[in-house]
C-alpha positions, 0 to 999 in steps of 0.5 A: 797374656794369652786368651785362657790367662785371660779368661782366668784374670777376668774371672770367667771360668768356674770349671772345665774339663781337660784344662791343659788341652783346653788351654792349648786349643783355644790359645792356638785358635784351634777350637769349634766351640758352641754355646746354646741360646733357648728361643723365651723371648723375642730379645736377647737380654743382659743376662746373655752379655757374658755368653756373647762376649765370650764368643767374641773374644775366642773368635778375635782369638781365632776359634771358631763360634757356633751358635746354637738356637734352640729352635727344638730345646725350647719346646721342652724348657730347660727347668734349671734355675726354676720352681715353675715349668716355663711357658709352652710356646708356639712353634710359630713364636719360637721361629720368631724369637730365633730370627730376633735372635739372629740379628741381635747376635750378628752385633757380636759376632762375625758369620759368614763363611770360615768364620761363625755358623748359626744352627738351630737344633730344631733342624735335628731335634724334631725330626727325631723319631722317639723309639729310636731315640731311646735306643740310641740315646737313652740307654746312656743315661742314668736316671738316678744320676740325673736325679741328683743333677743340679739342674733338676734340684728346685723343681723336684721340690714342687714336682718336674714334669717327664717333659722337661725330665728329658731336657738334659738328654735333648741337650747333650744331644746337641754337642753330640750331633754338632760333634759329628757334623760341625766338628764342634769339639768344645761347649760352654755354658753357665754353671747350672747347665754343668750337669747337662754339659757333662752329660753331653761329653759323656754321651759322646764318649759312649758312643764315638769311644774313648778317642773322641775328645769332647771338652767342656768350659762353665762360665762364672756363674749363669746366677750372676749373668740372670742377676746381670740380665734382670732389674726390679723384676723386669729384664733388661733388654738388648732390643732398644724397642723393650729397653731403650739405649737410654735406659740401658746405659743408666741399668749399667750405670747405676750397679752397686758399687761392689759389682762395677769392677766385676762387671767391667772385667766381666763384659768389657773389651778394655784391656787388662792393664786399665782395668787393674789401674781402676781396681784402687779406685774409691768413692768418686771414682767409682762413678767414673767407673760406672760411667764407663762401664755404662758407655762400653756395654751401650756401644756394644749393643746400640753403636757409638752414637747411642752411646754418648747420646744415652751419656749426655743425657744422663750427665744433663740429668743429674749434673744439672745440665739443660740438654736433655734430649736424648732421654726417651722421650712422650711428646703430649698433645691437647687431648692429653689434657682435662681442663689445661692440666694433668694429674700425676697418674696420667702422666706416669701412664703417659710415659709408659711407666704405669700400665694402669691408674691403680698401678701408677696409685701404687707407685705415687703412695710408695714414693718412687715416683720424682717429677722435675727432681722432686718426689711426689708427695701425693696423687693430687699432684697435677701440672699445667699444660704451659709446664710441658712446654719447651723441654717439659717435664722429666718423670722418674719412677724408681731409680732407673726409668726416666721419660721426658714429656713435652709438647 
């Protein structure tokens, strides 16, 4: 099977351009491509999963990555996909997202000489001078194509600023100067950064002229990577500080059963045989299948031996089994305690999985508070110190955060 049957059989291209040429690039390990990542956050997420694996899988095929950090983008904020303008960021912040960024990348993919690059955009965007800009650039540009662009579509509901109006002409920038520089002759992107995706190949175009061969790909679906990267509102992140290894493998581990066999085919390096052998499988076999997709995407992220630790302790959790030291973990200390026990509030704020007492309140009265397999029947519920003695106690809030406190 080549790279581009591949992609097709996994179900990771929603549209290209130039398919035939495209097809024969990347099979022939002939491409520069770029995929861009804008600098929001100190970590990377789940949501970024089928960037990063994709960059994987045509760099084993042997093309070429670059990966771009919006060092200059992310002063402006991409408004696709968004009601509200993001949050304007420091410039100081957004040099420290890029540096988590790198490291975290460097799990995936392979830099060094020959192989993959990291660019940042801001070495080109802010030195751009405005005037010259709009002459060099903006001419090519249609405001009323732009207007009907999806990208823009939610937020001219409730108004989009002229600053990230300009988002789509920084962002076809990018292809255009790491064409000339880099030689990057391909971009990918998810499906709601098509319209800013086009916009770089046309730029090109227009400017180099009919001959320059610029080529663009669209993930699956960027809704579906953002469904992938988010739960009960909070990301999932790739830092094991934000979100433990633990915690990520029971987020994979507890998807839908509608998804599971997406997701494997999706972001997994199994091969494609396995995966259609595991198509058929039905009920309790879908557990199966959960596990794996759980143990797969952990070692990807956190290694092997976080991995089976994240594994074992899941499996002792709800197989019944004893060993529950590789689950996150409080250890308490006497001053945790009011007259030798403790209520239930303090001990959701203690595993962190209450920020505040009327938080944790809110929790208790809706239900989604277990502890030591039972759920809470209310926010009377305390226990004694001698409880938390030995592997202590495990506190669940909702289905997917567990914290074991001890002393």
């Amino acid at each position: 099977m080549t790279l581009s049957e591949e992609l097709r059989a996994r179900g990771l291209i929603a549209q290209w351009t130039n398919e035939e040429e495209i097809c024969k690039m990347i099979d022939a390990g002939k491409a520069t491509f770029y995929i861009g990542f804008d600098c929001t956050a100190d970590s990377l997420t789940a949501g970024h999963f089928m960037a990063l694996t994709l960059m994987k899988r045509l760099q084993m095929a042997g093309n070429k990555p670059v990966a771009l950090i919006g060092g200059g983008t992310t002063m402006i904020g991409d408004p696709s996909g968004r009601t509200d303008m993001r949050k304007m960021l420091t410039r100081e912040d957004i040099n420290h997202n890029a540096e988590c960024f790198k490291r975290q990348m460097e799990r995936f993919i392979e830099f060094g000489e020959g192989k993959a690059l990291m660019v940042n955009n801001a070495d080109w965007l802010l030195n751009l001078n405005y005037v010259d800009l709009l002459r060099e650039v903006g001419a090519c540009f249609s405001v009323n194509n732009m207007l009907r662009a999806e990208c823009y579509k939610q937020r001219m509901e409730k108004g989009l600023s002229f600053l990230e109006f300009n988002y789509m002409i920084m962002q076809s920038y990018d292809f255009y100067y790491l064409f000339q520089h880099y030689g990057c002759n391909m971009q990918f992107g998810g499906d709601d950064q098509w319209s800013n995706m086009l916009g770089g190949t046309e730029l090109i175009r227009r400017k180099l002229g009919q001959d320059a061969h610029a080529m663009t790909i669209t993930l699956l679906t960027d809704s579906q990577g953002k469904k992938m990267g988010k739960t009960a509102g909070n990301a999932v992140w790739l830092d094991p500080n934000k979100t433990s290894p633990f915690e990520f493998y029971q987020y994979w581990r507890n998807v839908g059963d509608a998804d599971v066999m997406k997701c494997i085919r999706l972001l997994t390096f199994l091969p494609m045989e396995q995966i259609e052998e595991m198509a058929s499988w039905e009920g309790s076999k879908l557990n199966e299948a959960k596990e794996i997709l759980g143990y797969e995407l952990t070692k990807m992220v956190h290694g092997e031996e976080e991995a089976k630790k994240a594994q074992e302790a899941a499996r002792a959790l709800f197989g019944g089994g004893s060993d529950l030291s590789n689950m996150p973990e409080v250890t308490l200390t006497d001053a945790d305690f009011t007259d030798g026990e403790m209520d239930i509030i303090t001990m959701l704020q203690k595993a962190g999985l209450a920020a505040t007492r009327s938080e944790g309140r809110r929790n208790v009265e809706q239900g989604g508070v277990i502890l030591a397999g039972e759920k809470v029947s209310g926010i009377g519920v305390k226990k004694a110190k001698a409880d938390f003695e030995g592997e202590g106690l495990v506190i669940q809030r909702g289905k997917k955060k567990f914290v074991r406190l001890h002393l």
